[in-house]
C-alpha positions as CSV (number, residue, x, y, z in Angstrom):
1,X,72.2,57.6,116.3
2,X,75.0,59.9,117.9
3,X,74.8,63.2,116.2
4,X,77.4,64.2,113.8
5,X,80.0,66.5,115.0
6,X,82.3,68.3,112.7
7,X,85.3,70.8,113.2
8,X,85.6,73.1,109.8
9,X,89.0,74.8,109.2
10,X,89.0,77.7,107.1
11,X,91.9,79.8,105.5
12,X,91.5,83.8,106.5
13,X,90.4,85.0,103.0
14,X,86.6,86.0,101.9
15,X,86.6,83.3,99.1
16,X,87.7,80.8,101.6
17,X,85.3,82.2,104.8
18,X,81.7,82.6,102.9
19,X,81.8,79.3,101.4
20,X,83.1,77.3,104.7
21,X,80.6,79.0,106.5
22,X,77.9,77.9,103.8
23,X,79.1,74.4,104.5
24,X,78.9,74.8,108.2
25,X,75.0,76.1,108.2
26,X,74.2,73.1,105.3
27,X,75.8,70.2,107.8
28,X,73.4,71.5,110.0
29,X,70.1,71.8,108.7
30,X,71.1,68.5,106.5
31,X,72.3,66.5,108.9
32,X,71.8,68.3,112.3
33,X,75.1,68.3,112.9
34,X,77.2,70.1,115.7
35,X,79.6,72.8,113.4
36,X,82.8,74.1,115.5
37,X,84.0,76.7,112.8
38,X,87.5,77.4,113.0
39,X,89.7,80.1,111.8
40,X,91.6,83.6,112.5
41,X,91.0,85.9,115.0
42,X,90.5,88.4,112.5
43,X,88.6,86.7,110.1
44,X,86.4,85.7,113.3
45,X,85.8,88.9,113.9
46,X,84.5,90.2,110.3
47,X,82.4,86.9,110.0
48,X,80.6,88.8,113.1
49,X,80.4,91.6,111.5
50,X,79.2,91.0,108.0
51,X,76.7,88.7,108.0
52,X,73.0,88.2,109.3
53,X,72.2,87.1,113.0
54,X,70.8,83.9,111.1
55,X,74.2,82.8,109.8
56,X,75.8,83.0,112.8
57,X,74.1,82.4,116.3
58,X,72.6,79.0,115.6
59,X,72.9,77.1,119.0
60,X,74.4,74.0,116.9
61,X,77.4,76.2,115.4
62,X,80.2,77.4,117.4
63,X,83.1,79.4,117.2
64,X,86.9,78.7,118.0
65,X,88.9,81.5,116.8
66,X,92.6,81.6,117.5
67,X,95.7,83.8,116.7
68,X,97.7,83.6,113.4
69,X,99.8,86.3,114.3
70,X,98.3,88.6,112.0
71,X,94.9,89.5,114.4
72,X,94.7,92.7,112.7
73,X,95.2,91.4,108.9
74,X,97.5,91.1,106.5
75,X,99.7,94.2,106.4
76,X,102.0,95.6,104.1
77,X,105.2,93.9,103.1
78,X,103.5,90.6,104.6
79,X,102.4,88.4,101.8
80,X,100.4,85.3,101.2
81,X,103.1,82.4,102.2
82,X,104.1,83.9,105.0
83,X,101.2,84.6,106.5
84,X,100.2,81.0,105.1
85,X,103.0,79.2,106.9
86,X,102.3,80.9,110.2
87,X,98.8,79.8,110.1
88,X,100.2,76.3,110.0
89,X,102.5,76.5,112.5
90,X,100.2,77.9,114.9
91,X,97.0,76.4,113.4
92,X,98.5,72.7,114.0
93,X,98.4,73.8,118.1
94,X,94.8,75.0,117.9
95,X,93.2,72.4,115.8
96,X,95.2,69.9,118.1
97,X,93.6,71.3,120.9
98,X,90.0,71.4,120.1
99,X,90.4,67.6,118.3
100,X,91.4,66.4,121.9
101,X,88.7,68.4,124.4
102,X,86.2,67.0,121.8
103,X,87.4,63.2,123.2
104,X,88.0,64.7,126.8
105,X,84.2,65.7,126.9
106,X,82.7,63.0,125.2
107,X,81.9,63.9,122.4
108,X,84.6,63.3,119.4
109,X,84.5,64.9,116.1
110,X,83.1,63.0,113.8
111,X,85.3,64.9,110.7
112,X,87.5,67.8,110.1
113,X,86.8,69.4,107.2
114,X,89.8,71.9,106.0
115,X,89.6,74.4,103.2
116,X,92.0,73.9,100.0
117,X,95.6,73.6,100.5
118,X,95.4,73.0,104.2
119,X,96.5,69.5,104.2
120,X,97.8,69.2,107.4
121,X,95.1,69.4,109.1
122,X,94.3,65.4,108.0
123,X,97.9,64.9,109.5
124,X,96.4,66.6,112.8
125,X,93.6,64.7,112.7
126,X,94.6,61.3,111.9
127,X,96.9,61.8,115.1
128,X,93.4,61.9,116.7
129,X,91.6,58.8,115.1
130,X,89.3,61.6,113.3
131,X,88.5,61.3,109.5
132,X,89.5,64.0,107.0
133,X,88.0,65.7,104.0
134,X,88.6,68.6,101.8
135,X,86.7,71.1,100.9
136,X,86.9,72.5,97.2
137,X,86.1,75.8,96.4
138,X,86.9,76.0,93.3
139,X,85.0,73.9,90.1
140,X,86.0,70.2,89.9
141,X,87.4,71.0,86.7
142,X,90.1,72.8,87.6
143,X,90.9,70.5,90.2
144,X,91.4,68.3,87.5
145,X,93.3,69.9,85.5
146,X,95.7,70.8,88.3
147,X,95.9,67.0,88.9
148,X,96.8,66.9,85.4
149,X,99.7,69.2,85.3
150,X,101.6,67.3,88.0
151,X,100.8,64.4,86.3
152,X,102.0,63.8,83.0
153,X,101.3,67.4,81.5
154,X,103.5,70.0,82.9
155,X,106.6,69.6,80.8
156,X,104.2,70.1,77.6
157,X,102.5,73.2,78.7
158,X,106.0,74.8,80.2
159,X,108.0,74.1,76.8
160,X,104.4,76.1,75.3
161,X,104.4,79.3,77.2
162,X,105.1,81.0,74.5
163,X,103.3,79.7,71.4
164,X,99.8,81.5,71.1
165,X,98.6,78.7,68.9
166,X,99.1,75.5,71.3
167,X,96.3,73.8,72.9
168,X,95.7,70.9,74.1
169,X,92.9,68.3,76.0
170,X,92.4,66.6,79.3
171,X,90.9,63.0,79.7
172,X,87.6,63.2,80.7
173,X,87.4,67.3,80.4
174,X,85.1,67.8,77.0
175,X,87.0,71.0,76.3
176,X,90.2,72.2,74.2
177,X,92.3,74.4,75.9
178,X,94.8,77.2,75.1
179,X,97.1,78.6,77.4
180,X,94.8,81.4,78.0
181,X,92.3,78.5,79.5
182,X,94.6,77.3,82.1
183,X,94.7,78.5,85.5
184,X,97.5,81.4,85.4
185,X,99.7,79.8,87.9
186,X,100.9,77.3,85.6
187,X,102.6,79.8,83.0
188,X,102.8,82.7,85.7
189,X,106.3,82.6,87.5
190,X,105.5,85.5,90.0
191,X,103.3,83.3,91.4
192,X,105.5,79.8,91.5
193,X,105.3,79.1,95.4
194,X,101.2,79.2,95.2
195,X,101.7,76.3,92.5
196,X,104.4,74.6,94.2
197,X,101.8,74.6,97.5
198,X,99.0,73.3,95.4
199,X,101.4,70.2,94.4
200,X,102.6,69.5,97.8
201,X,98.4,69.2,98.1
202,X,98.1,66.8,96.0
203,X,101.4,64.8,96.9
204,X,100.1,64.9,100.4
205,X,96.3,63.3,98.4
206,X,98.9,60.4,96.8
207,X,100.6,59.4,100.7
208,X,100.1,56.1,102.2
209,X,99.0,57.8,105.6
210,X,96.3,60.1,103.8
211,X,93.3,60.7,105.6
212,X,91.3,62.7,103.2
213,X,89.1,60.4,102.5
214,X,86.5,62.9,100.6
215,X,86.9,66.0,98.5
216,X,83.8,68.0,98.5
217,X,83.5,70.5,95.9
218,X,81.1,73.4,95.8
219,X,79.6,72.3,92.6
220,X,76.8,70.7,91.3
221,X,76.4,66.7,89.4
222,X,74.3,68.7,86.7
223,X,77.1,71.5,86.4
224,X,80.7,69.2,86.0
225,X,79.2,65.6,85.7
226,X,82.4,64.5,83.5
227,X,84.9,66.2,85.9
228,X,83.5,65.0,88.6
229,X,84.3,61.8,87.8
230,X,87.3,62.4,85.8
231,X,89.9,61.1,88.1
232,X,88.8,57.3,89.4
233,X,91.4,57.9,92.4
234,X,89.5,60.6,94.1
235,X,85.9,60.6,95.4
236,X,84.8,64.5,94.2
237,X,81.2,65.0,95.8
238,X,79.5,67.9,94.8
239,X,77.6,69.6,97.5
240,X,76.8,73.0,95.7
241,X,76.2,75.7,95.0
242,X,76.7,76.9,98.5
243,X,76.7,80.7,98.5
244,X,75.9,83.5,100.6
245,X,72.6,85.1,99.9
246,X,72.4,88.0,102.5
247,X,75.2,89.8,104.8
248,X,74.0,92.3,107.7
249,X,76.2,95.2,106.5
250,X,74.4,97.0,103.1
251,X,74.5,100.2,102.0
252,X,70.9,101.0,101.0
253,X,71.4,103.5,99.0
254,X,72.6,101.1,95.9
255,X,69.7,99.2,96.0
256,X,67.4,102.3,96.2
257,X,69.3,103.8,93.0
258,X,68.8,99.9,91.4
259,X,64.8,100.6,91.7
260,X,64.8,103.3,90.2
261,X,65.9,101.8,86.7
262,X,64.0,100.0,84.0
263,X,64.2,95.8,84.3
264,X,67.2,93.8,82.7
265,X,69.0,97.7,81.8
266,X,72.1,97.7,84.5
267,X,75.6,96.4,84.5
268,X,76.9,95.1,87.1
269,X,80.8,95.6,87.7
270,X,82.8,93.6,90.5
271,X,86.0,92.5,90.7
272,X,85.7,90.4,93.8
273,X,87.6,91.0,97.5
274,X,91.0,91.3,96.1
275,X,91.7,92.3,93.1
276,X,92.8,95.9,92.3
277,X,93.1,96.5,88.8
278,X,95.8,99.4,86.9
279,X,94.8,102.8,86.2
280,X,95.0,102.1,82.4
281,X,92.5,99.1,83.1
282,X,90.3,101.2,85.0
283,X,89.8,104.1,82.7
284,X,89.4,101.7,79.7
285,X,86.4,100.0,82.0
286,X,84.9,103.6,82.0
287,X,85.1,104.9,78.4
288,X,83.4,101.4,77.9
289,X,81.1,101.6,80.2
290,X,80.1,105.5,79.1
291,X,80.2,104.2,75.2
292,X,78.0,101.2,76.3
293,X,75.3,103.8,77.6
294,X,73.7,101.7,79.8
295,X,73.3,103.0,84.0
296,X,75.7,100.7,85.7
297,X,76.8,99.5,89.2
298,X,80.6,99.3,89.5
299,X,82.0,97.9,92.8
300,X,85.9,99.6,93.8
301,X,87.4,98.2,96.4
302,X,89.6,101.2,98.4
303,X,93.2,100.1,98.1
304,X,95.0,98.6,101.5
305,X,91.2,98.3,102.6
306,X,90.8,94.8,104.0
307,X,87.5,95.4,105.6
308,X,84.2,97.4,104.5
309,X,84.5,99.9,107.5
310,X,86.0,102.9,106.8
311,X,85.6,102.9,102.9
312,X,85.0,106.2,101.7
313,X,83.5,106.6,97.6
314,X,85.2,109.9,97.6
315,X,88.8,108.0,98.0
316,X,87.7,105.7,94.8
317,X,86.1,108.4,93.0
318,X,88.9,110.6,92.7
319,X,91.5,108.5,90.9
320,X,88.9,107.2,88.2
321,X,89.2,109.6,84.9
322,X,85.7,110.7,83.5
323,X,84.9,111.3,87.1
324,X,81.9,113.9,86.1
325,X,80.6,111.1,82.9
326,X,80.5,108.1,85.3
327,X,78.2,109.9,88.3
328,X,75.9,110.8,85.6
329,X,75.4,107.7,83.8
330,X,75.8,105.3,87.1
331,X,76.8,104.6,90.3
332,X,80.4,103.6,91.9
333,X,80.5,101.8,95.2
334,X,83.6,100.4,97.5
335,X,81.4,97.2,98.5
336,X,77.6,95.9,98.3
337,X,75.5,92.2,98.9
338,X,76.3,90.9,96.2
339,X,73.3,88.8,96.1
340,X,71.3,91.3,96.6
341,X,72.1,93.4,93.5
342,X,72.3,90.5,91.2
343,X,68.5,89.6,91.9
344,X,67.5,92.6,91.7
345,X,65.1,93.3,88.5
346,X,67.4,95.9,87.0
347,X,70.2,93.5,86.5
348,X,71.0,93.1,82.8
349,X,74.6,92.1,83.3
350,X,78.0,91.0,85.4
351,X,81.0,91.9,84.3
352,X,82.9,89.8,86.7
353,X,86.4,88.4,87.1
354,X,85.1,85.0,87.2
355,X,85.9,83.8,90.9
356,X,84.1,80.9,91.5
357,X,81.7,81.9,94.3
358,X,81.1,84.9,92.2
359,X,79.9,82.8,88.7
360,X,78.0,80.3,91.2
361,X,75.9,83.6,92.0
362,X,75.5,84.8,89.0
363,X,74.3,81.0,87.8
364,X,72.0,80.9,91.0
365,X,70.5,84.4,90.2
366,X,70.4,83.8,86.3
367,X,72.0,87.0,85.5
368,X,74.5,86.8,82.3
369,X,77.4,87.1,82.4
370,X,80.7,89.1,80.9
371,X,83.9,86.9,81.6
372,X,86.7,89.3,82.8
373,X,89.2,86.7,84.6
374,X,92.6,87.9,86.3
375,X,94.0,84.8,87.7
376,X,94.2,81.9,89.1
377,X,91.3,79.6,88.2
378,X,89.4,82.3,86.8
379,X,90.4,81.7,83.0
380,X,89.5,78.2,83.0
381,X,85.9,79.3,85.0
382,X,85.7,81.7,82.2
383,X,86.2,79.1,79.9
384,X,83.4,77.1,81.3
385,X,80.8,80.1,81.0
386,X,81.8,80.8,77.8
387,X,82.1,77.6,75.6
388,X,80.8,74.2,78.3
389,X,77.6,76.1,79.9
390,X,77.1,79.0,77.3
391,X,75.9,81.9,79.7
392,X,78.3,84.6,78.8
393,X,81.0,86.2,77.1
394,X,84.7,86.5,77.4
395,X,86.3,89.9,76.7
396,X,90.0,89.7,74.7
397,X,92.3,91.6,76.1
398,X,95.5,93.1,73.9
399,X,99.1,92.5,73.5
400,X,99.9,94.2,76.6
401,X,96.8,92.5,78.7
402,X,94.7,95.6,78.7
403,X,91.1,94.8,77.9
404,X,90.2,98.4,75.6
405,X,86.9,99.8,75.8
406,X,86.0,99.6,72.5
407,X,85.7,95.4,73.7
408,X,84.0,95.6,76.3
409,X,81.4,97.7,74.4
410,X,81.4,94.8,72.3
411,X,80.9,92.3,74.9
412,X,78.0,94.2,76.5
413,X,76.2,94.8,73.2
414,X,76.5,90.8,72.6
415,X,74.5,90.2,75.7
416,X,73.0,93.0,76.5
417,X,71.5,94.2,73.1
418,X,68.8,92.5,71.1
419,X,70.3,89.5,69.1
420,X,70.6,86.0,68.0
421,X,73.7,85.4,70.8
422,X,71.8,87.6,73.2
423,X,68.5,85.2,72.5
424,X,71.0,82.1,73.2
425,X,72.7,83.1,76.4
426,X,69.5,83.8,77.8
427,X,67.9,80.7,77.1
428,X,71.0,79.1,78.8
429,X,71.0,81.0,81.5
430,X,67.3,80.3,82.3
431,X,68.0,76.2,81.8
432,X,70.9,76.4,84.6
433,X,69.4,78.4,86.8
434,X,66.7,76.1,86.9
435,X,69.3,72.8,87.2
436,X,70.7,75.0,90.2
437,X,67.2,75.0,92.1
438,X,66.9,71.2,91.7
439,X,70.2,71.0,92.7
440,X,69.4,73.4,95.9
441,X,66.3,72.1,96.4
442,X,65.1,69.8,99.6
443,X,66.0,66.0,97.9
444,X,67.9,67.5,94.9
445,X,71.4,65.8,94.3
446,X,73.7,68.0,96.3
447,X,71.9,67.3,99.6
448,X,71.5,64.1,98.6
449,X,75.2,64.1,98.1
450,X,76.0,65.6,101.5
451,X,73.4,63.4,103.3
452,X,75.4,60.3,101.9
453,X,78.7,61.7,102.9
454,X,77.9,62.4,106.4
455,X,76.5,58.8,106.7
456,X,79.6,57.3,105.3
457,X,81.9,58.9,107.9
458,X,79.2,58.5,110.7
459,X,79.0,54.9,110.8
């Protein structure tokens, strides 16, 4: 049999890169496939520096970066949809051109597969005789309930925004949800043209010409098998969890500091690539942290920093109040392996804003968790950890959003501290770790999954 070639498109953005990159290194040791890995310049060029020589100079993956006009990031003043719409203008070219030396060379791509909301790139494709599919990195439940909202359940949830007390269900989601549950963009106006690109998505899905075929979601049959299979018009495989466990760049200091303290005693506190959280956030972080008691690693991204070069603690350090309190009691860091610390003995806890690759890993590495979502599809995966899989809890932020200290204390004492929810979360947290190695594992269902997908665009 001709061996399977495939041409992965990826969005610049961490949560997007890691993942797609994942993907690229499972085609190949699943299927043997031939990867050509596509993205920015820049994004190229920290993929090269951030992760291991294993990850990324295997003879069967290659690189093609080319220029979105922003080779030296996003800058100030340049946001999301613009920067978005000039990686479709110039990403069309590009993918174009790579779909057609494939043919000129003999050897045609056997799929394109494009990161969420980059639905052209079937279009591009189909202009080429090549076969589509999506990648989802996000759970298959929110997919859903995306699919939802455009489809019979926006005008209910808009005439809502207001009313604390409505909730309401999904068919085939076993969960009720408030509006605190849904992704944000659907009561969040600041963010209107994200949602209104996530609808063209699924228009695009509902064309006679599609060409996506598959969606493939970076999940697992054990973890979503009702949302999965919620929607009869789409074919959701689940091919996870596919997550990073080791990058070249570390700071070694954080993981000698992690050895040093007794097992299952240390929080963990990340907020992910992005977010930057208020002052007033911060500070109430800290007084809970220094009222919980417990050492802690806390993860501050530098502001405007859009790489791990040039990060300096002292910079993040001196805007934090109870400056002196924190150094004493833990340690603050502007980035770390994130794998690495959360399977490391010490862990007792992640406070996490509940981005998806980020609760994958703490699943994967059976680490509780404390759900502290921003946005997006983080206070529905929230609402997964807390009430479907039971490995966490959710902190309740006040009137004015702010999450006060005295509830996080709270939170951390309910997992953290001896007790009957303590006892529970634990137990859970051992079962779906262990559903996540038979996932993982060599025959489990998510290669089995991918194996089946590859032969059903490679005949």
């Amino acid at each position: 049999m001709v061996q399977p070639r495939f041409l992965i498109l990826a969005f610049p953005l961490q949560g997007t890169i890691n993942p797609c990159l994942n993907l690229a290194n499972q085609l190949i040791r699943v299927a043997n496939a031939q990867v050509t890995f596509v993205t920015s310049v820049n994004a190229h060029r920290l993929i090269m520096t951030t992760h291991t020589v294993a990850t990324t100079s295997n003879d069967l993956l290659s690189f093609a970066p080319f220029s979105d006009g922003y080779d030296e990031g996003v800058t100030d003043g340049k946001g999301f949809h613009d920067h978005f719409v000039e990686f479709k203008r110039r990403g069309w070219q590009a993918v174009g051109d790579i779909l057609e030396l494939g043919f000129k060379e003999g050897r045609p791509y056997t799929c394109l597969v494009y990161s969420i909301l980059l639905t052209w790139a079937a279009d591009v494709a189909a202009t080429h005789n090549v076969p589509a599919s999506m990648f989802w990195m996000q759970p298959a439940t929110v997919f859903d309930v995306y699919y939802y909202y455009f489809h019979g359940h926006k005008e209910i949830i808009c005439a809502n925004t207001k009313n604390h007390s409505f909730s309401l269900s999904f068919p085939g989601i076993p969960l009720t949800m408030n509006l605190t549950d849904l992704p944000s963009l659907m009561v969040d106006s600041n963010y209107s043209y994200i949602l209104t690109m996530i609808h063209e998505m699924y228009k695009d899905f509902e064309k006679e010409s599609n060409n996506t075929k598959i969606i493939l979601v970076n999940t697992f049959d054990e973890l979503e098998p009702d949302a999965l299979r919620a929607i009869n018009k789409f074919n959701l495989i689940g091919i996870g969890p596919l997550i990073t466990s080791k990058t070249s760049f570390s700071f070694r200091n954080y993981i000698e500091w992690l050895n040093t303290k007794p097992k299952k005693t240390v929080v963990y506190v990340s907020f992910g690539s992005i977010l930057i959280l208020k002052k007033q956030q911060m500070d109430e972080i800290a007084k809970g942290l220094l009222e919980f008691g417990h050492p802690f690693l806390w993860v501050i991204k530098e502001k405007n920093s859009s790489s791990k070069e040039g990060v300096h603690e002292d910079n993040i350090k001196n805007e934090l109040s109870y400056k002196e309190e924190l150094e004493k009691l833990g340690m603050i860091v502007p980035w770390c392996s994130q794998m690495e610390v959360l399977r490391n003995e010490s862990l007792g806890c992640f406070v996490t804003h509940c981005g998806w690759n980020s609760t994958l890993e703490s699943i994967v590495s059976g680490v509780p968790v404390v759900a502290f979502p921003q946005w997006t599809d983080q206070q529905t995966n929230a609402k997964l950890i807390e009430e479907m899989w039971k490995i966490g809890v959710r902190v309740k932020p006040d009137e004015d959003g702010i999450v006060k200290s005295e509830e996080i204390k709270r939170c951390l004492e309910l997992v953290m501290s001896e007790n009957e929810n303590r006892t529970e979360i634990v137990k859970n947290v051992k079962k779906w770790q262990n559903l996540t190695k038979e996932a993982m594992r060599e025959g489990g269902s998510s290669e089995k999954n991918l194996i089946t997908f590859v032969k059903s665009i490679h005949q």
